[in-house]
N, C-alpha and C positions, 0 to 999 in steps of 0.2 A: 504494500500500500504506500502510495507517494504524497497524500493529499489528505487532511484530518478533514473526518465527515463533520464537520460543523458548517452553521451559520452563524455569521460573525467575527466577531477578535478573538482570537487565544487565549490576551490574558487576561479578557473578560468572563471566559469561560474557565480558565484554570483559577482565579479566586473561588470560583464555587465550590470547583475541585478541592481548595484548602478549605474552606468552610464544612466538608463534611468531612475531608479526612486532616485535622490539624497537625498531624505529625508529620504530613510531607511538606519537605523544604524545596526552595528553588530549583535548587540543581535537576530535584527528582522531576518538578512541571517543565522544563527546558525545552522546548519543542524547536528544533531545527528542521526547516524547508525538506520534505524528502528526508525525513528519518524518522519519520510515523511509528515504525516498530521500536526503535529506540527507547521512546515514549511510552509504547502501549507496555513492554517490558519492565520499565519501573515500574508503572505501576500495577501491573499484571503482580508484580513482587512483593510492591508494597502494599498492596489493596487485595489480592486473594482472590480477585475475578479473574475472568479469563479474559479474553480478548475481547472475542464477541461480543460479551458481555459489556465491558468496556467502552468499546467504540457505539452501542447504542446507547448507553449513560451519559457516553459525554455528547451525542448529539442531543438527545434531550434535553440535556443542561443547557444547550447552545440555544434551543428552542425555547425555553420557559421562559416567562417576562421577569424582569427583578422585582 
């Protein structure tokens, strides 16, 4: 995967990301252009979901209004 399925900003969507999981730090939201998996991997580590699982959370979150 080259392209995060979201609508939106990143790192408007990765605060949400820290708001439910407080214990990931920066490094672990780091999202570089084309390194999707990189990504999905921390937190695949940090967070106990799988991928899939994953990548439809975080487009949710991308979805939801503030």
């Amino acid at each position: 995967m080259e392209k995060l399925p979201i609508k939106g900003s990143w790192p408007r969507v990765s605060k949400r990301v820290k708001d439910a999981y407080p214990y990931l730090n920066d490094e672990d939201l780091t999202y570089k252009r084309g390194r999707i998996d990189d990504l999905l991997d921390r937190l695949e580590r940090k967070t106990g979901k799988e991928k899939e699982e994953l990548i439809s959370w975080l487009s949710g979150l991308s979805r939801a209004r503030l």
